[in-house]
DRENPA-3360 file (N, C-alpha, C; in nm, 2 decimals, always signed):
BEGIN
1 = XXXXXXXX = +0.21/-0.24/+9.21/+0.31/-0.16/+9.14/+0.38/-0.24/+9.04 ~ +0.44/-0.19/+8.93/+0.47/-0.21/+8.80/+0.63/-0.31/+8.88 ~ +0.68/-0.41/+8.79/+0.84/-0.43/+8.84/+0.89/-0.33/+8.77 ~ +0.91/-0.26/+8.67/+0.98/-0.17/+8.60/+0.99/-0.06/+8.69 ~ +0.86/-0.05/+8.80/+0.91/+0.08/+8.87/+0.99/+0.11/+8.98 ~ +1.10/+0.00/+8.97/+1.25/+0.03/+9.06/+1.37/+0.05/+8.99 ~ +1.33/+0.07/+8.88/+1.46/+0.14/+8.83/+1.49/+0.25/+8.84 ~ +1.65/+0.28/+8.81/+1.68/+0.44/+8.89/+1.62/+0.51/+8.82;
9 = XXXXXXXX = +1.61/+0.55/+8.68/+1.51/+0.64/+8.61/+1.42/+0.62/+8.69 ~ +1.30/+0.57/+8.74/+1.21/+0.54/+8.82/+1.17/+0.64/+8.95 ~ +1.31/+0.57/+9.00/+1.31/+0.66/+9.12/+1.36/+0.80/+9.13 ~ +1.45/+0.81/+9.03/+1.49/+0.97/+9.02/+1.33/+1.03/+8.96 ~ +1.23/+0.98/+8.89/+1.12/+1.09/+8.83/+1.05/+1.07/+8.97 ~ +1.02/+0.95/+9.04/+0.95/+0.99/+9.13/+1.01/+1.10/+9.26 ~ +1.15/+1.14/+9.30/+1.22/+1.22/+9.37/+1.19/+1.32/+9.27 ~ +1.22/+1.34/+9.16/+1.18/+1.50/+9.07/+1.03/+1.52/+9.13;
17 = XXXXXXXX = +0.97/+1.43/+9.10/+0.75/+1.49/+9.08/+0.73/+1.50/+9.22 ~ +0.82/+1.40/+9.32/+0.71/+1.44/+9.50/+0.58/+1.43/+9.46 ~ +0.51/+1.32/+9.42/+0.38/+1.34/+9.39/+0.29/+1.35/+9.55 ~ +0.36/+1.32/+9.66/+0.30/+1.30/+9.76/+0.30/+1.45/+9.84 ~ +0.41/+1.52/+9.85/+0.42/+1.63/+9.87/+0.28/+1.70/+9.84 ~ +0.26/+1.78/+9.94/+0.16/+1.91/+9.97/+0.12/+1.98/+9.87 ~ +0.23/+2.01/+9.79/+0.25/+2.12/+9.74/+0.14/+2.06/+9.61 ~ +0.15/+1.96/+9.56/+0.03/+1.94/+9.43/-0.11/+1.99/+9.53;
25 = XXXXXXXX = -0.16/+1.98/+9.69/-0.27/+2.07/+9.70/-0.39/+1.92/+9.68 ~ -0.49/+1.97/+9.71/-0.58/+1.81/+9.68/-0.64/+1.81/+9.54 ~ -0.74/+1.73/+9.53/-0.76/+1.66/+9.38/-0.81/+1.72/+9.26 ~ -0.87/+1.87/+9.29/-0.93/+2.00/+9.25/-0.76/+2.09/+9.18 ~ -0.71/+2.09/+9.28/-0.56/+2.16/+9.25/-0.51/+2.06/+9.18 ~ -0.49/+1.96/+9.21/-0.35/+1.84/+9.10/-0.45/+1.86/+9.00 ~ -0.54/+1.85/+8.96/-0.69/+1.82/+8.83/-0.61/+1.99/+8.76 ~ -0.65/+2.07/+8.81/-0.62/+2.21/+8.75/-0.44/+2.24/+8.70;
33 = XXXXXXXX = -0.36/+2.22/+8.83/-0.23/+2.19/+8.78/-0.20/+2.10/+8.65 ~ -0.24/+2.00/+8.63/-0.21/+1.89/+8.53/-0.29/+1.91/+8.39 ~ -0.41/+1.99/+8.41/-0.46/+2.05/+8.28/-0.32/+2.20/+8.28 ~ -0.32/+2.26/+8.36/-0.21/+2.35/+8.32/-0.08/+2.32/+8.27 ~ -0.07/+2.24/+8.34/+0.10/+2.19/+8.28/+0.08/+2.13/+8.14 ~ -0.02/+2.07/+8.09/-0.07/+2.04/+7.96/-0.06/+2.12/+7.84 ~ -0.13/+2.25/+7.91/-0.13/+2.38/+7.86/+0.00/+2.44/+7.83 ~ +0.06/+2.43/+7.93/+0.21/+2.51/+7.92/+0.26/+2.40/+7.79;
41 = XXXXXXXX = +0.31/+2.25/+7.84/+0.35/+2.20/+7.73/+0.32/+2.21/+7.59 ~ +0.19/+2.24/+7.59/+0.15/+2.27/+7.44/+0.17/+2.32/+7.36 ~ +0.11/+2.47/+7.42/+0.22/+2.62/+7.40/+0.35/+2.62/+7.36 ~ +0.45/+2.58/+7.44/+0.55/+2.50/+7.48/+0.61/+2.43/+7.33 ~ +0.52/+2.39/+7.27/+0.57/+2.30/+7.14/+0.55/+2.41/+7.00 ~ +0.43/+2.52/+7.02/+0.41/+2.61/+6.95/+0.50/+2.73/+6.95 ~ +0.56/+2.73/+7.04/+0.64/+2.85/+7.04/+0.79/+2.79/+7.01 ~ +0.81/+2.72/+7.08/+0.92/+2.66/+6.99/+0.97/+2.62/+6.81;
49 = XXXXXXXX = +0.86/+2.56/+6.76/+0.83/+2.55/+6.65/+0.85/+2.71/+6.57 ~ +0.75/+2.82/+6.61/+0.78/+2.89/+6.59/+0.88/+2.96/+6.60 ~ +0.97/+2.95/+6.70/+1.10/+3.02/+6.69/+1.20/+2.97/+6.63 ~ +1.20/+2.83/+6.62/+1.26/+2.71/+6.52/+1.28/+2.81/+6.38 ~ +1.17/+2.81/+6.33/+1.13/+2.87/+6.17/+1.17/+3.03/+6.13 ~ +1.11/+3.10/+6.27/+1.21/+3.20/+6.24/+1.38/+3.21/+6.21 ~ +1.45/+3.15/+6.35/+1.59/+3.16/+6.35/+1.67/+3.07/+6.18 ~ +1.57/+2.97/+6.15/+1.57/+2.89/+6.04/+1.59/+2.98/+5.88;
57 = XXXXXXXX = +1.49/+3.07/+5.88/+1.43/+3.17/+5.79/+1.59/+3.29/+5.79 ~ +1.61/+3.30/+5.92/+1.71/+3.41/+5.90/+1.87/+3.36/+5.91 ~ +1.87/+3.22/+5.84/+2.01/+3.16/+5.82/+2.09/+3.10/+5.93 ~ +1.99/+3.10/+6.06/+2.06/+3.00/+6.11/+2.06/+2.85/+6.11 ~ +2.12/+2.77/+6.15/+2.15/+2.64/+6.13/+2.15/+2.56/+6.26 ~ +2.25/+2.57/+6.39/+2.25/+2.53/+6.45/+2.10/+2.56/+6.59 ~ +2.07/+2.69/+6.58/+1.96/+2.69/+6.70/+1.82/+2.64/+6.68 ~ +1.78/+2.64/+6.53/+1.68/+2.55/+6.52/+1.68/+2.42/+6.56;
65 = XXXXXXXX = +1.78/+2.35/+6.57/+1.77/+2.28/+6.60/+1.78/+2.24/+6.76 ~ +1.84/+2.33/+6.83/+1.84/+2.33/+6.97/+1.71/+2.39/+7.01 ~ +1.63/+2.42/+6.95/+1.48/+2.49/+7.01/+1.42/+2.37/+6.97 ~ +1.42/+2.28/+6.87/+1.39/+2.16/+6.83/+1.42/+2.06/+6.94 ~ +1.52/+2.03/+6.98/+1.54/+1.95/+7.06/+1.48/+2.00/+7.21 ~ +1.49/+2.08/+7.25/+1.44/+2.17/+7.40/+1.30/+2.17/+7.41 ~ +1.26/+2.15/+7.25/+1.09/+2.13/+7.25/+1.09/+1.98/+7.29 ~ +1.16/+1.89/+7.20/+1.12/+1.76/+7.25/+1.17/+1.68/+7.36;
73 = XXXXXXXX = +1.23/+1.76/+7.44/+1.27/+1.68/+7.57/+1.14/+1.68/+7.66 ~ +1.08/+1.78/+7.68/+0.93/+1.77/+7.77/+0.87/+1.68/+7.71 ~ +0.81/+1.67/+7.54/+0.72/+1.57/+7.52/+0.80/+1.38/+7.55 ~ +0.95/+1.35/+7.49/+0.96/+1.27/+7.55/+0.93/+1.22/+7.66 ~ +1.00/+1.30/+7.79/+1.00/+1.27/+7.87/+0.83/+1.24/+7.92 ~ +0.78/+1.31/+7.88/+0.58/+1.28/+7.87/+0.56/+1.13/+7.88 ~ +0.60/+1.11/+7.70/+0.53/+0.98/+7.70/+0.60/+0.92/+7.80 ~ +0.72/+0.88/+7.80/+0.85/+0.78/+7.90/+0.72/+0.75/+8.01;
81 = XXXXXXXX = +0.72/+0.89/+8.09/+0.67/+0.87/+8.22/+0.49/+0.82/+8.22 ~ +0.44/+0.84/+8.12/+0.33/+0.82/+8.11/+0.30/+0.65/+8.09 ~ +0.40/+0.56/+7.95/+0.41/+0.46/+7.93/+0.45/+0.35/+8.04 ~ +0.58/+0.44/+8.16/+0.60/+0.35/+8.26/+0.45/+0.34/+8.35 ~ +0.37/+0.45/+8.34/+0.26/+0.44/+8.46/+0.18/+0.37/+8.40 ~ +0.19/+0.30/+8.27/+0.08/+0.24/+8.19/-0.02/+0.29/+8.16 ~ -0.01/+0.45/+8.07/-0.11/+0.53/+7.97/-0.05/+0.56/+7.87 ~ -0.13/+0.49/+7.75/-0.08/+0.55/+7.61/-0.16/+0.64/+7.56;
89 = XXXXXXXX = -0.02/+0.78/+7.57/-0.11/+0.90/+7.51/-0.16/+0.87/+7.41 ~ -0.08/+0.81/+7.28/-0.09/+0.79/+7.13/-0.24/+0.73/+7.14 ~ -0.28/+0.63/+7.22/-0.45/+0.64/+7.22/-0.48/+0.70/+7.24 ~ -0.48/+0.81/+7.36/-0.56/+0.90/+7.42/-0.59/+0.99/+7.32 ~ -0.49/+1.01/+7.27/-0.48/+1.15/+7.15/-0.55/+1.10/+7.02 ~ -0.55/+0.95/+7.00/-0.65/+0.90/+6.88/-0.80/+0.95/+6.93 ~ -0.83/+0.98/+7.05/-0.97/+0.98/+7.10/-1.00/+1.13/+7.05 ~ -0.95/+1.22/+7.03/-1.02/+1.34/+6.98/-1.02/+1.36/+6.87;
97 = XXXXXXXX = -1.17/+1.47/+6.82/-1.17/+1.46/+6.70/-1.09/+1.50/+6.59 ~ -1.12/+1.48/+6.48/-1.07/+1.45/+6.33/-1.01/+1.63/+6.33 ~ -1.09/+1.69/+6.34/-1.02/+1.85/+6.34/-0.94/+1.89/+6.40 ~ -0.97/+1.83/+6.53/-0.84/+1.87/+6.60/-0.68/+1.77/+6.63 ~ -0.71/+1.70/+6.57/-0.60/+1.56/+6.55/-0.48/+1.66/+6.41 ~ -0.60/+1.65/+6.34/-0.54/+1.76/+6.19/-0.45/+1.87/+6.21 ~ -0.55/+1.94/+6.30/-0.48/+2.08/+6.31/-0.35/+2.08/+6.35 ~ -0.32/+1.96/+6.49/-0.17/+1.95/+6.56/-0.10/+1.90/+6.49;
105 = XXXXXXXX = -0.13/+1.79/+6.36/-0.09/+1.74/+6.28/+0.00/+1.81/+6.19 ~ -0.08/+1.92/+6.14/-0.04/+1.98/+6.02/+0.07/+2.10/+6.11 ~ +0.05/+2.11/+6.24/+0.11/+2.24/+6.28/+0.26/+2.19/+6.31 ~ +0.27/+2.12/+6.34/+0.40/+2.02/+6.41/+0.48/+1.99/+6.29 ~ +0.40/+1.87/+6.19/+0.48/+1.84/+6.08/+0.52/+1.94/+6.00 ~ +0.42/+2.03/+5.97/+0.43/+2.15/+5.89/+0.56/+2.25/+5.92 ~ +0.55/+2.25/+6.05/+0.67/+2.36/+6.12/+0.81/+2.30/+6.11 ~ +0.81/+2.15/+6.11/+0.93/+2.07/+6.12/+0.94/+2.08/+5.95;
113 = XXXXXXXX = +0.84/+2.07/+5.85/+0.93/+2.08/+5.74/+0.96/+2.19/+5.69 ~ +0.91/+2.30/+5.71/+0.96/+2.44/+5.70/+1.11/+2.48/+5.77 ~ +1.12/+2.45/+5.91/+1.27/+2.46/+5.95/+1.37/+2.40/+5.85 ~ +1.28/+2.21/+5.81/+1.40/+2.23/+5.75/+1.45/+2.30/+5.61 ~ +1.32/+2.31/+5.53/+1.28/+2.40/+5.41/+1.39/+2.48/+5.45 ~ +1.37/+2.59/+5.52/+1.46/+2.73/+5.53/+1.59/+2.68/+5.55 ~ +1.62/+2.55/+5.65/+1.77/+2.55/+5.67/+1.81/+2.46/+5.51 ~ +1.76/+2.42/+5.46/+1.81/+2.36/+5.34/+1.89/+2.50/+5.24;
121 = XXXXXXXX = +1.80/+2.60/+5.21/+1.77/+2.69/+5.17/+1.93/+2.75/+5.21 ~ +1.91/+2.78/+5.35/+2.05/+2.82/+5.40/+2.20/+2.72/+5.30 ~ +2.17/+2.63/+5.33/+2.30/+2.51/+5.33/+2.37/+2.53/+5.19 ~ +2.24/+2.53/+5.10/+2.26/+2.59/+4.99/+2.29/+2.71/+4.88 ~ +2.24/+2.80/+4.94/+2.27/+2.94/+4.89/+2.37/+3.04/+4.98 ~ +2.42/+2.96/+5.10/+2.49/+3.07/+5.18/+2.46/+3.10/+5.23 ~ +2.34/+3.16/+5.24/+2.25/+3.26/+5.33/+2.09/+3.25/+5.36 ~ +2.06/+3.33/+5.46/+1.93/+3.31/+5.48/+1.81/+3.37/+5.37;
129 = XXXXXXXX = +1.69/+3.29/+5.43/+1.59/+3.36/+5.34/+1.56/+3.52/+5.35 ~ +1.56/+3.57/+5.47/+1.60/+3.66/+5.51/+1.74/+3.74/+5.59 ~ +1.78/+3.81/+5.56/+1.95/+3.85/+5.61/+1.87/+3.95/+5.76 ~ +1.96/+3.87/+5.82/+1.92/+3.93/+6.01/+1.96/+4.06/+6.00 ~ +1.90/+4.15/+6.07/+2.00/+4.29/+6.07/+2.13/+4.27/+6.17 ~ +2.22/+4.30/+6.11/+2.35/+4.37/+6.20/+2.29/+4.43/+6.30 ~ +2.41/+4.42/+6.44/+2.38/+4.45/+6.50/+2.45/+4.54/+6.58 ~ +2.50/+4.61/+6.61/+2.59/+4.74/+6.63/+2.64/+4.74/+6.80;
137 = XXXXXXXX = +2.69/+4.66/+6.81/+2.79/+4.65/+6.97/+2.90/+4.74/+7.02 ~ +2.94/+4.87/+6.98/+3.02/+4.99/+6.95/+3.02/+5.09/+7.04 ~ +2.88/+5.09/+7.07/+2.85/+5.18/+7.14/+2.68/+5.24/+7.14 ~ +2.67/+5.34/+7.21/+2.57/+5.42/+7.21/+2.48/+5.40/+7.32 ~ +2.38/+5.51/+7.35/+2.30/+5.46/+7.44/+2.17/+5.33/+7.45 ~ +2.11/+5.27/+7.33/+2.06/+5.14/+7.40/+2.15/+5.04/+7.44 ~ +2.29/+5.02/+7.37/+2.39/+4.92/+7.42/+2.46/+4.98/+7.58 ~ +2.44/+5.10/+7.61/+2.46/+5.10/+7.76/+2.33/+5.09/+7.82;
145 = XXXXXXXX = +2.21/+5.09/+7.77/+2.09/+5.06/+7.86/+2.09/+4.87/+7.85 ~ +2.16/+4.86/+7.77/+2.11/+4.68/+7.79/+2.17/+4.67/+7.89 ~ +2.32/+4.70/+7.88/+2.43/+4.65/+7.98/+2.38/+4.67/+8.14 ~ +2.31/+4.76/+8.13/+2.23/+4.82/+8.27/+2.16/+4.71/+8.29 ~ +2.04/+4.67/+8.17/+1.97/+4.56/+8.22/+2.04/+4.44/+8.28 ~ +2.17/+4.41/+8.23/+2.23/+4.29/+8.21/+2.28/+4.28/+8.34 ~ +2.33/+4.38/+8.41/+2.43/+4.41/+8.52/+2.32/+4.37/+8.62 ~ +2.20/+4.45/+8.64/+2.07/+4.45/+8.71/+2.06/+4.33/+8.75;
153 = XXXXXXXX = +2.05/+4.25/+8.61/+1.98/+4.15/+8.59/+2.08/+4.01/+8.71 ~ +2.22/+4.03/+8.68/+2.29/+3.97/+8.77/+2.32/+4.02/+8.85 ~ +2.32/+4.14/+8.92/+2.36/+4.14/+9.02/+2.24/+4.15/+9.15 ~ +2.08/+4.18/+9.05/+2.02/+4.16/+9.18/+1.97/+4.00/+9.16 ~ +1.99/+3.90/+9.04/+1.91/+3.80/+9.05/+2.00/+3.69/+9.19 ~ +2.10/+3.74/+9.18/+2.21/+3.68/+9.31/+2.10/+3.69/+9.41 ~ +2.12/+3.76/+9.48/+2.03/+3.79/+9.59/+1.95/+3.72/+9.60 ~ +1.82/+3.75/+9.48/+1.71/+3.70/+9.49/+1.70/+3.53/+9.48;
161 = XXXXXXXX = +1.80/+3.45/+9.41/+1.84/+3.30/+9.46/+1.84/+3.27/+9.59 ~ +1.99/+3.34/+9.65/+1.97/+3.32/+9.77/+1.84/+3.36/+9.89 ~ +1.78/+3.48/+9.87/+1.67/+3.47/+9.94/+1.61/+3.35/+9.92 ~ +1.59/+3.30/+9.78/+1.48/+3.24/+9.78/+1.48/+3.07/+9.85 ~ +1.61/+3.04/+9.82/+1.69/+2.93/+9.90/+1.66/+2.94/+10.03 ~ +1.65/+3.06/+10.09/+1.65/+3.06/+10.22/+1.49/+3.05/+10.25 ~ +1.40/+3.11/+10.22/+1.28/+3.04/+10.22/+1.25/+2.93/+10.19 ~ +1.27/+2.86/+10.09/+1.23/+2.77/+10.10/+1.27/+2.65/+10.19;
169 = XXXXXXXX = +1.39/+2.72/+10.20/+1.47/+2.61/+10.34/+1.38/+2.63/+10.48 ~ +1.35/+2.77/+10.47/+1.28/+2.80/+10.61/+1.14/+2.75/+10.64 ~ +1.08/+2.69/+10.52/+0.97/+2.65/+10.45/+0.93/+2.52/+10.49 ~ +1.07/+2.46/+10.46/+1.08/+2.30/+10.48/+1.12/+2.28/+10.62 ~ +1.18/+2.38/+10.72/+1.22/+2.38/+10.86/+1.08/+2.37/+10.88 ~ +0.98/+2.45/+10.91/+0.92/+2.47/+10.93/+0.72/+2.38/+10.92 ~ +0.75/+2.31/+10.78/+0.67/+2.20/+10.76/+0.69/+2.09/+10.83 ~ +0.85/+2.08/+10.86/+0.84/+1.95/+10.93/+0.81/+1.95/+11.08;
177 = XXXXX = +0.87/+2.12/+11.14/+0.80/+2.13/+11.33/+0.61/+2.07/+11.28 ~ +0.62/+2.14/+11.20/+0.39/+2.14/+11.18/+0.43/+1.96/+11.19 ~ +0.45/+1.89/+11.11/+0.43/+1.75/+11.12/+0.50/+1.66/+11.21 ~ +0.58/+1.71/+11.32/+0.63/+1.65/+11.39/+0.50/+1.67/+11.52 ~ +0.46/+1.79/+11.52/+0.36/+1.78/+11.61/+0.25/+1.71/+11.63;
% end
């Protein structure tokens, strides 16, 4: 084991991952989980990017860059945990080819200088490239169907916390009689 891996960062990622825990499933499941989480990250950076450029485009300022930053806390935290286990993506990622090195290349840098394109654009002219539509909070029936959603949305997601709290508590009661036996 590495000496770097007693530090409290260390130990808090390994209490976050439980890599030992059941729940990653054997080497077929962690293999498929860890290409999916890959997957998700990925996405993850594309859809961000993309919403970056929109909100960017329609004069705002401050959320691009919080969608910017919410995108790169997963990849940070990537490499961090990857560098302490002693894997360098930055190689790994030099191993594929020229097309597709390009493509992430151009989509990432591209998108980062378009946000800031549009927000410049903003800073400068007052306004966006596009003007957002107004939005009408006054009244009428979709603004009482949201409120419905919204009400729904909190009053049954309570519940469904606590249910779920309680399963999984009853989950973990219950794993430990199985291994106590």
């Amino acid at each position: 084991m590495n000496k770097r891996d007693h530090g409290a960062l260390d130990k808090a990622a390994s209490r976050l991952m439980a890599l030992d825990s059941p729940t990653y499933g054997d080497e077929r499941e962690r293999a498929v989980f860890m290409e999916a989480s890959t997957f998700g990250l990925t996405l993850g950076i594309y859809v961000s990017i993309t919403a970056a450029v929109v909100a960017a485009v329609l004069g705002q300022l401050l959320l691009p860059v919080v969608l910017l930053v919410v995108m790169a806390v997963p990849n940070w935290s990537t490499l961090w945990y990857a560098r302490r286990k002693g894997v360098d993506i930055g190689e790994m990622a030099s191993r594929a080819d020229l097309r597709s090195r390009l493509r992430v290349t151009v989509t990432i840098i591209g998108g980062l200088i378009l946000v800031a394109a549009a927000m410049l654009y903003t800073v400068v002219s007052s306004h966006g490239l596009i003007t957002a539509p107004e939005v009408d909070l006054t009244g009428g029936a979709a603004l009482a169907m949201l409120k419905g959603a919204l009400v729904g949305a909190v009053v049954g997601g309570v519940p469904a916390a606590v249910a779920g709290a309680r399963k999984a508590r009853r989950g973990r009661s219950h794993s430990t009689e199985v291994d106590e036996e």
